[in-house]
N, C-alpha and C positions, 0 to 999 in steps of 0.2 A: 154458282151459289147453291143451287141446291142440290148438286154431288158433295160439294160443304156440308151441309146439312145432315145431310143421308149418313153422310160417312162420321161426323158425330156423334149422330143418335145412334148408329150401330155401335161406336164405338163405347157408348156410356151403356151401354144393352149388356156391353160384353164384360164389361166392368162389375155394373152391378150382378151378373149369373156368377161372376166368380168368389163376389164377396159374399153369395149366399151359399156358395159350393163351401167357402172357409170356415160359416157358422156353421155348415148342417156339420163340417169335418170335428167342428172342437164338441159341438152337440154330441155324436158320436164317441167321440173317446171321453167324454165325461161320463158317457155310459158305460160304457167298457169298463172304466175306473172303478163306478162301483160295482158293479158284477162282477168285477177281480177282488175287490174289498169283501163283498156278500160271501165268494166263494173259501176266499183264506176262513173270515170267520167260522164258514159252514164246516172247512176242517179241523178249526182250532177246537170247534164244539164236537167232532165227530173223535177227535183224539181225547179230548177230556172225557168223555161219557165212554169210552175204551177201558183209560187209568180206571175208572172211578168202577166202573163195572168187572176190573180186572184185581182191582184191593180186596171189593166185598166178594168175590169168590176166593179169595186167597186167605180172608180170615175167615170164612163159613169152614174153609178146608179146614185150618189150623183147630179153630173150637173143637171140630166135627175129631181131628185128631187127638187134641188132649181128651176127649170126651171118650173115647176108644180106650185110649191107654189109661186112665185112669181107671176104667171095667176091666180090660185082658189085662195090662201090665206087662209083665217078663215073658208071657206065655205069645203073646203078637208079636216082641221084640227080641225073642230070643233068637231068631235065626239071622236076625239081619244085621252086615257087615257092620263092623265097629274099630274103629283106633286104640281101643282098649282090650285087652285078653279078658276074660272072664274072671282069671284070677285077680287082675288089676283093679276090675271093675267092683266087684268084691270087697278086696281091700278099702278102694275111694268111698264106697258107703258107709265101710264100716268109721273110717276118719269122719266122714261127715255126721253121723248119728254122737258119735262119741265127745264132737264140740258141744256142750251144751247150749242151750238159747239165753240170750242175756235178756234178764228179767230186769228191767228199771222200775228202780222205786216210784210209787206213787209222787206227783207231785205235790208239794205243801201247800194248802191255799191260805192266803194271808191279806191283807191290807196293808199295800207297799207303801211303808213313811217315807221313802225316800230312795237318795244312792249314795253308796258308802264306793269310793273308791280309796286304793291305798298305794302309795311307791315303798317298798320293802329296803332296808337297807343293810350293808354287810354281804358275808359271805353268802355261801350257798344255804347253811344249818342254820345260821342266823336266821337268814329270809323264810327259810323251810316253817323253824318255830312262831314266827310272826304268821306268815299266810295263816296256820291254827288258830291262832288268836284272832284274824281276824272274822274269820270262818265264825268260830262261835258269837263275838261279839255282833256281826250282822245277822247271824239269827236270831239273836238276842230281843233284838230294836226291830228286827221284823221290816229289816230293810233291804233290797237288792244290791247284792257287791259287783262289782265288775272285776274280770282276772286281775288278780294284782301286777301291778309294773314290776319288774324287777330292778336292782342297784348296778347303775351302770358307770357310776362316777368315783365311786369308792378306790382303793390302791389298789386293785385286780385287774377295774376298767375291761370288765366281762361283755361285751352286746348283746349276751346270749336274751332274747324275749322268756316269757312263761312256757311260750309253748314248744321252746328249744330244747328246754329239759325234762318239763310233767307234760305227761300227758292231758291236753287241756279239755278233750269232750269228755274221756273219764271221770274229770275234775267237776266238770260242769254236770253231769248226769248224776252220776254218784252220790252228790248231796242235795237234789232236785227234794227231795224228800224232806230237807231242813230250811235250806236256802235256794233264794231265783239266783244266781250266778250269770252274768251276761260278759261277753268277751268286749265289748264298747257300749258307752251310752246312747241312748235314745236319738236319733239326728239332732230333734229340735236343741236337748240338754248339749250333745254331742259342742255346738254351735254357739252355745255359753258358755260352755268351758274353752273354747279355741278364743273368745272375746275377752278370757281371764275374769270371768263374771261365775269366777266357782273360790269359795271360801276355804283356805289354805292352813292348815294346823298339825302340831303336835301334840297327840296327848298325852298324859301325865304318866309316864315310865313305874312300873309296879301299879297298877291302879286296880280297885275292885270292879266287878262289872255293874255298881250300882253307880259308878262314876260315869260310867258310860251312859247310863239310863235318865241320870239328872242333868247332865252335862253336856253331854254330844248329841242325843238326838235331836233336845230341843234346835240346835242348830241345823242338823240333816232336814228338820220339818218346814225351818226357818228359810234356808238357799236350794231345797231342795235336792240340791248334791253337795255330799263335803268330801273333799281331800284330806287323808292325812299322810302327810309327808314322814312321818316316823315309827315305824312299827316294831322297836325290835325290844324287848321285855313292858311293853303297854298292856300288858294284860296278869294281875297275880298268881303267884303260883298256888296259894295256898287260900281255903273258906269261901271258894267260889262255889254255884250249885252243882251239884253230884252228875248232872245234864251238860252241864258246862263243859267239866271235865273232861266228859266222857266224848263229848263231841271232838274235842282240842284231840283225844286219840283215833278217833274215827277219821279225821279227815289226815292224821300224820300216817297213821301206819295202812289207810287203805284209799284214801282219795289222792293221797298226792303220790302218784305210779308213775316213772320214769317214763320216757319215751320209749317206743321201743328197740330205736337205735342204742339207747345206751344201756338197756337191759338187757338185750342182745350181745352187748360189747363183754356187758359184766360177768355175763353166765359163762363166754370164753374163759375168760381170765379166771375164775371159779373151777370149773373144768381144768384147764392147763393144769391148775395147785392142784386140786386133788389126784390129778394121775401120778404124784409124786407123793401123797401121803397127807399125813396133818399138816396145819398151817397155821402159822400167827401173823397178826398182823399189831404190825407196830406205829402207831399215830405219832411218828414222829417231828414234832412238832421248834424244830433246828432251821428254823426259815427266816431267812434277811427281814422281811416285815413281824414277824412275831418277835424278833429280837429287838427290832428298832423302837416298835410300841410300847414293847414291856422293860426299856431299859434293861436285859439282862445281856450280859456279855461277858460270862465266864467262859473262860478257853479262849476267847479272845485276844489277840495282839494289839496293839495299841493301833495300827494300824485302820483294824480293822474296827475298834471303839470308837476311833471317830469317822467313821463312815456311817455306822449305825448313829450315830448321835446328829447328824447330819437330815440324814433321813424323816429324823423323827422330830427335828424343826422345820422339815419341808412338808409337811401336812397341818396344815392347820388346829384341823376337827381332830387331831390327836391332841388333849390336851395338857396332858403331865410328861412336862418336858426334861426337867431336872431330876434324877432318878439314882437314886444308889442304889446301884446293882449286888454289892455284897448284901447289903441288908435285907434287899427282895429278895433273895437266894435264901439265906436264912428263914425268910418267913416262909418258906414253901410256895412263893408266888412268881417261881421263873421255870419253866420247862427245862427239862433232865438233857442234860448235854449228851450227843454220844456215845463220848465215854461212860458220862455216870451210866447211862442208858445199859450198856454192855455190862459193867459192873452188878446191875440189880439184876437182868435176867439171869445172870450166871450165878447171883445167890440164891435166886428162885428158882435153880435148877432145872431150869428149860435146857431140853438136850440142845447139843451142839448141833444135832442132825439137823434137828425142827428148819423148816422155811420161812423164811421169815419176810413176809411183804412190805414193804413199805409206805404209807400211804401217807403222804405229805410233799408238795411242792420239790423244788428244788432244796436241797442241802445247803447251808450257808459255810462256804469252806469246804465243798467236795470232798471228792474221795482222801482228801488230808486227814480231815475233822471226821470221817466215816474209818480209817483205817482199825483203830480198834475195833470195833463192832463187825465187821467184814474177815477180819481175823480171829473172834470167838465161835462167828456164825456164817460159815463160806456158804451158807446156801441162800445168800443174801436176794430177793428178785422185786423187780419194782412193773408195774404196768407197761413202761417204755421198755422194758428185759421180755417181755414174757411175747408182746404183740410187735408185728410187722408197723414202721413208722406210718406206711399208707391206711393200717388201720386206724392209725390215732388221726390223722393229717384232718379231717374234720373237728379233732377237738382242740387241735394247736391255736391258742390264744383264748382259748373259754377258758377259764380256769375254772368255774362251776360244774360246768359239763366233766371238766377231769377230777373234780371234786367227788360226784354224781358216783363214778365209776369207783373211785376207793370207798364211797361209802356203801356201796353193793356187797364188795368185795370184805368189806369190813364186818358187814353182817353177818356172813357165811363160814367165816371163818371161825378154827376152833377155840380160840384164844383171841383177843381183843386188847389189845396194851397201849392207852394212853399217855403220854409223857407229858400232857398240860391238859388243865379241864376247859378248854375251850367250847365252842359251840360245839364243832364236829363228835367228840367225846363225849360230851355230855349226852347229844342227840342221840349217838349211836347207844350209846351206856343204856338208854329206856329204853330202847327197841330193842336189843337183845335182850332187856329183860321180859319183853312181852313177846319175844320166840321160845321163852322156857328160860330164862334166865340163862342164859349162856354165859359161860366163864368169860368176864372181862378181870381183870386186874386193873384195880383203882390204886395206882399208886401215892404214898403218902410222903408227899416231896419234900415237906418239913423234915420229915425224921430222918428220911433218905439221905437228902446233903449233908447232916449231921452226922451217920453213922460211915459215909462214905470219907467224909474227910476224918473221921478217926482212924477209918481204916487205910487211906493214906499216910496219915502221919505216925503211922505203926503203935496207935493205942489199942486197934482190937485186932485180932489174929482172924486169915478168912474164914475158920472155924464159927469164930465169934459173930463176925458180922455175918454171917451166911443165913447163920441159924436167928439170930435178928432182926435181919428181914424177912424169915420168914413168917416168926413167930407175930410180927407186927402186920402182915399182909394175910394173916388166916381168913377173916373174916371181910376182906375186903375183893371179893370175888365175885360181886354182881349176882349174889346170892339177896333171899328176900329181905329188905330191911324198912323199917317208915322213913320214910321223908322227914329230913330236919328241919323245921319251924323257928323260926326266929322274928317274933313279932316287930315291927317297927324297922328292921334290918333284911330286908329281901334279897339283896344282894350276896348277904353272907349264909344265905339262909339254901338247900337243896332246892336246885333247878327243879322243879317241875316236869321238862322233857325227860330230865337222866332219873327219875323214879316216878313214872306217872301213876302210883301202888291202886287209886282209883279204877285202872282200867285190866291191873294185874291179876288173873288166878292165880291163886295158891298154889305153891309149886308142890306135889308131891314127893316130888324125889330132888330138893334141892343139891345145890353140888356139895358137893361134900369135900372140904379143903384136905383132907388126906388119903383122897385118892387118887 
């Protein structure tokens, strides 16, 4: 029994020294643990105060060197190894000195009533005239505009946004000085308008800017922001203030600057023509949707009359669908076929050599309906003639963007020949008169189809009609003249764009039709 005993309490002796052998072990490596943790940290800290000590000597160097070169300059650096030749370097200064510094206007300070947002509709010159209008009118109301939306639903079905075509921070800097210009609304506003809790309108087509002043802002003050869904002749042409005007010029011919892609594209094309000499550019205006809208379908097959007719009941928002075409032709309200086309410049004695650009869509009736014309003037070239198609391949399916490009093109040119007063024409028609009047030919379509089909049916000789047309085209060469006024009748009355005489010098040396 008590070797039992004995051999028990040894054996619980031996137990318990082992379970304190086990504490003191995990005792131990709990210490280990953090003396491993203390010492990472002790490096983590000994590596940061490294970085940190190793920055601020690397910008005390740097100050300490721009501080150097700003005192010696060229004379410290002139010995030491460079990528550049000395001649090169030379040069790179002189480019850089010779960009000038862009000076932004002052900004305007004001008490914002509001925000004016606008969706433009129509073409590319359409929407161009409108974005003006509405540039003045929100400086007007002393309200902030947001870029305007562009017409993405219209027969073109362009996607192109605002800032695919104008330049949008040009746009927005450029007139800081008149108007705040923001490319989107405020979030909170932003989140009203996505709820449809923004007020939706048109306003009244031809209007004075005091309609705007009684009428619309009270509303901008009212919702805070107003939509106007319709922009395209909303603003008069004629008895606005002298500031007004001038503004509606200011933001056409210097705030709204192409992108540089496509100013870039147009200076090629510009180059190309002049390495061949002078150039016209002909606004030919023979395109399946300007035929279908305006009922005219002279030269036409019957065929092809009811295609257009067709057309022009499958748009709704066109709305004069019934259309006799002989009698539009007569009143001078159908663009020049072609043919007639080729007829008139060859009594206007444009050489046969001259180039002749094209600037207009597709041709309705291709190289068929193009053959006379192409055989008076073989030096016929269009954008898609003159540029590699990978150059265009970016503009395929904008049709503004390729719009963009013939109105560059149109500017520069030495001759400008409309064949309809469309936007495009019109727009162009004032802005070459505010590069110095440059020879456009405004042709006089009433007279024109009149003396042409005499001179078909063998009543005048090409003597006769030559000297005809020209005598009737003297003074219609985009030379100085006022704006025509027609009270009550704005429509009939001279576009505002195509003579903006408010924003014109006086030409010194206007063209002179017999030279």
């Amino acid at each position: 029994m008590c070797r039992i005993e004995r051999s028990e309490r040894k054996s619980g002796e031996i137990g318990k020294r082992r379970e304190r052998e086990k504490g003191m072990g995990m005792v131990n490596g709990m210490v280990k643990g953090v003396e491993k943790v203390k010492s990472i940290s002790r490096s983590k800290m000994k590596m940061w105060m490294i970085r940190a000590t190793t920055s601020v000597l690397l910008w005390t160097c740097v100050v300490q060197l721009t501080t150097i070169g700003e005192m010696w300059g060229p004379r410290v650096l002139k010995g030491w190894p460079s990528c550049f030749s000395h001649e090169s370097a030379a040069v790179l200064e002189e480019k850089v000195l010779a960009v000038p510094a862009r000076v932004l206007p002052p900004k305007r300070a004001y008490k914002n009533n509001g925000y004016l947002m606008v969706s433009c509709n129509g073409g590319l010159n359409q929407m161009r005239a409108a974005i003006c209008d509405m540039v003045a009118i929100a400086r007007y109301l002393n309200v902030t505009l947001i870029v305007p939306e562009l017409d993405k639903t219209s027969f073109w079905a362009d996607p192109s946004e605002f800032q695919d075509i104008f330049d949008v921070e040009h746009f927005i800097t450029s007139l800081r000085d008149e108007v705040r210009i923001l490319k989107e609304l405020p979030p909170r506003l932003k989140r009203r308008m996505e709820l449809g809790m923004t007020y939706t309108m048109a306003p009244v087509s031809w209007s004075d800017i005091s309609y705007y002043h009684n009428q619309i802002l009270p509303l901008i003050q009212k919702y805070k922001v107003l939509h106007l869904n319709r922009t395209d002749a909303r603003l008069a042409n004629n008895h606005q203030p002298l500031e007004i005007q001038k503004l509606r010029c200011r933001v056409n011919f210097s705030a709204l600057r192409f992108t540089s892609q496509i100013e870039e594209l147009g200076k090629r094309v510009i180059n190309l023509l002049r390495q061949n000499g002078p150039f016209l550019v002909l606004h030919l205006r023979y395109e399946m949707d300007m035929l279908a809208f305006s009922g005219c379908s002279q030269g036409c097959n019957n065929e092809e009359v009811e295609e257009l007719t067709r057309m022009r009941y499958a748009y709704p928002w066109w709305k004069e669908k019934i259309i006799n075409s002989d009698l539009k032709r007569k009143d001078g309200l159908c663009p020049l076929t072609p043919g007639e086309t080729t007829l008139t410049l060859r009594a206007l004695d444009i050489d046969p050599n001259m180039q002749i650009y094209i600037a207009a869509g597709e041709i309705y009736g291709g190289e068929r309906r193009m053959a006379s014309l192409a055989a008076a003037y073989p030096k016929l070239v269009r954008k898609e003639t003159l540029l590699e198609s990978s150059d265009l391949r970016f503009f395929q399916n904008h049709s503004s963007q390729m719009a963009a490009l013939d109105y560059l093109v149109s500017l520069e040119s030495d001759i400008f020949v409309p064949t309809y007063d469309g936007n495009m024409a019109k727009v162009v028609e004032g802005h070459r008169r505010f590069l110095g009047f440059k020879k456009t030919i405004l042709l006089d379509r009433r007279l024109l189809v009149d003396l042409i089909d005499r001179f078909n049916n063998g009543s005048l000789s090409w003597d006769e009609f030559s000297s005809a047309v020209k005598e009737s085209h003297a003074n219609r060469m985009g030379n100085p003249v006022n704006r025509l006024v027609i009270p009550d009748r704005p429509k009939e009355e001279d576009y505002f764009y195509s003579n903006p005489e408010e924003c014109l010098q006086p030409s010194e040396n206007p063209w002179d039709p017999s030279s």
